[in-house]
C-alpha positions as a printed NumPy array, in Angstrom:
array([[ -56.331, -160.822,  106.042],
       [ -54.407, -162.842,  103.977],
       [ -51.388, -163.035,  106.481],
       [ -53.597, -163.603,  108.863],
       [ -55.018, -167.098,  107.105],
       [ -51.755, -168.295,  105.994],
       [ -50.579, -168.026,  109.619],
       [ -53.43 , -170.33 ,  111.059],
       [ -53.088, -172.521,  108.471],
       [ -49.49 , -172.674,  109.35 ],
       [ -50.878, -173.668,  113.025],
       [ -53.485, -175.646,  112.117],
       [ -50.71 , -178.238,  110.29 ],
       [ -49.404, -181.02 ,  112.1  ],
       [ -48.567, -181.758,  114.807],
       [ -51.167, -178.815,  115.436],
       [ -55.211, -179.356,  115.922],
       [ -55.474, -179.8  ,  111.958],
       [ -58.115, -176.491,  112.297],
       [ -57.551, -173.116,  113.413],
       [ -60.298, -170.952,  113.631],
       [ -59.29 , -167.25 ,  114.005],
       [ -62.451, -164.656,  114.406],
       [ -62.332, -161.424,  112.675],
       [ -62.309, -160.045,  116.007],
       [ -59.624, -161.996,  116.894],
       [ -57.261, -161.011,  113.855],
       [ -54.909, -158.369,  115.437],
       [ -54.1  , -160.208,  118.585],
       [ -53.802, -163.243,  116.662],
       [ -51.347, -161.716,  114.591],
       [ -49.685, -159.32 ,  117.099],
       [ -48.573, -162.652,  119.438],
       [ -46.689, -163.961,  116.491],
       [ -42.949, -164.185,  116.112],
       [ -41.839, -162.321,  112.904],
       [ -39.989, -164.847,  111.659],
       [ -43.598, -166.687,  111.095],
       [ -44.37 , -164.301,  108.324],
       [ -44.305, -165.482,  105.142],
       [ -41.442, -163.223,  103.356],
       [ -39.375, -162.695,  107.128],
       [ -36.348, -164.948,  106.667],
       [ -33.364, -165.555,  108.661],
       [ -31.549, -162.298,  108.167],
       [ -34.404, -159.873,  108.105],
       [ -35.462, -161.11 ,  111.91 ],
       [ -31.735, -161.074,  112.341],
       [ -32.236, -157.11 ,  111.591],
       [ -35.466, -157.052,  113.354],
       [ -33.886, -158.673,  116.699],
       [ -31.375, -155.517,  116.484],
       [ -34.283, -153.241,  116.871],
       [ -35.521, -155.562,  119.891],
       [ -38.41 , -157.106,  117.535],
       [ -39.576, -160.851,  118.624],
       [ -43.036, -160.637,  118.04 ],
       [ -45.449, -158.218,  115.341],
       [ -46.46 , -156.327,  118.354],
       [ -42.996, -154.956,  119.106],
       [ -42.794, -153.888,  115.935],
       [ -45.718, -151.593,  116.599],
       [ -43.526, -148.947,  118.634],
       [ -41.372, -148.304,  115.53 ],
       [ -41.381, -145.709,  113.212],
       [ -41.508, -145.813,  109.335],
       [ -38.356, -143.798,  109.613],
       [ -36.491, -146.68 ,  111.944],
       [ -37.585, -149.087,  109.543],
       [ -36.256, -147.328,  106.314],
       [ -33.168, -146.497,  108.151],
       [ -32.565, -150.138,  108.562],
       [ -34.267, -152.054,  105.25 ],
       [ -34.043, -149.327,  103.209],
       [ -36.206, -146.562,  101.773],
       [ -38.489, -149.343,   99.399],
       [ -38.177, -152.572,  101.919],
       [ -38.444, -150.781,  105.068],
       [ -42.182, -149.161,  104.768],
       [ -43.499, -153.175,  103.051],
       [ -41.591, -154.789,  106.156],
       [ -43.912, -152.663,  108.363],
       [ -46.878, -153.344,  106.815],
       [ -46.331, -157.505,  106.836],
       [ -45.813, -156.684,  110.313],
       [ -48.988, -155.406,  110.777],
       [ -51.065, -158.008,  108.415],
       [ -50.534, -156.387,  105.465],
       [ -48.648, -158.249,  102.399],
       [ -48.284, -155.526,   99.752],
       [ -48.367, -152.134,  100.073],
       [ -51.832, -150.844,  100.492],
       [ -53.107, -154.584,   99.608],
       [ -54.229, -157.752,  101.365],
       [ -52.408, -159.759,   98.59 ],
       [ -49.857, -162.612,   99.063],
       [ -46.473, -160.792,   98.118],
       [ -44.938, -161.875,   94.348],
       [ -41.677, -163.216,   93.906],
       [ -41.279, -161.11 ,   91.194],
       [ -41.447, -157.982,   93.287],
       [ -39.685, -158.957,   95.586],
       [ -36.64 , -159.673,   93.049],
       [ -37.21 , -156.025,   91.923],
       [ -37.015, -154.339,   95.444],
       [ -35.019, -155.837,   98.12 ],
       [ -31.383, -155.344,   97.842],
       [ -29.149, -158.315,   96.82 ],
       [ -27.932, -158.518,  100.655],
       [ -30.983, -159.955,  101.893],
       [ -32.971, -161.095,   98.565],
       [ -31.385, -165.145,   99.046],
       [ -32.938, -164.57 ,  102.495],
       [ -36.666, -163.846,  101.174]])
């Protein structure tokens, strides 16, 4: 997935090995040992948010509901919140999430933060 490439490129930088090699078959538990603020599009306030719901790492996230995660992002942010969390960056999409979009659907409160 495209998270998961930007995140071991992200690893792979210096001071890191300078490659990172991550299997298909090593994808979710690549991704699931991650902390959220790693994701491309989690910033400072969102894992703020995500630290209230006792959400370190993608893998916590996996014990939430959709409804938890509306109930704190809102009805549009929470559901694409979930799915970065679980590789995903657009709904239904492996696709790196615009800037434009995001402008559109996350509320003012935490759109500096993105």
């Amino acid at each position: 997935s495209d998270v998961v490439a930007r995140l071991a490129c992200k690893k792979a930088k210096p001071p890191g090995p300078g490659v990172f090699t991550v299997a298909p078959y090593e994808a979710a538990a690549f991704l699931m040992e991650q902390p959220v603020r790693a994701l491309t599009g989690i910033g400072r306030r969102a894992e703020e948010r995500l630290a209230e719901l006792g959400v370190e790492k993608c893998a916590d996230a996996c014990r939430l509901t959709e409804d938890q995660m509306k109930a704190t992002f809102g009805d549009v942010l929470g559901p694409q919140v979930m799915r970065l969390l679980q590789g995903e960056s657009k709904a239904g999409t492996d696709t790196v999430l615009d800037v434009a979009d995001v402008a559109n659907t996350i509320p003012k409160s935490l759109a500096n933060d993105w």
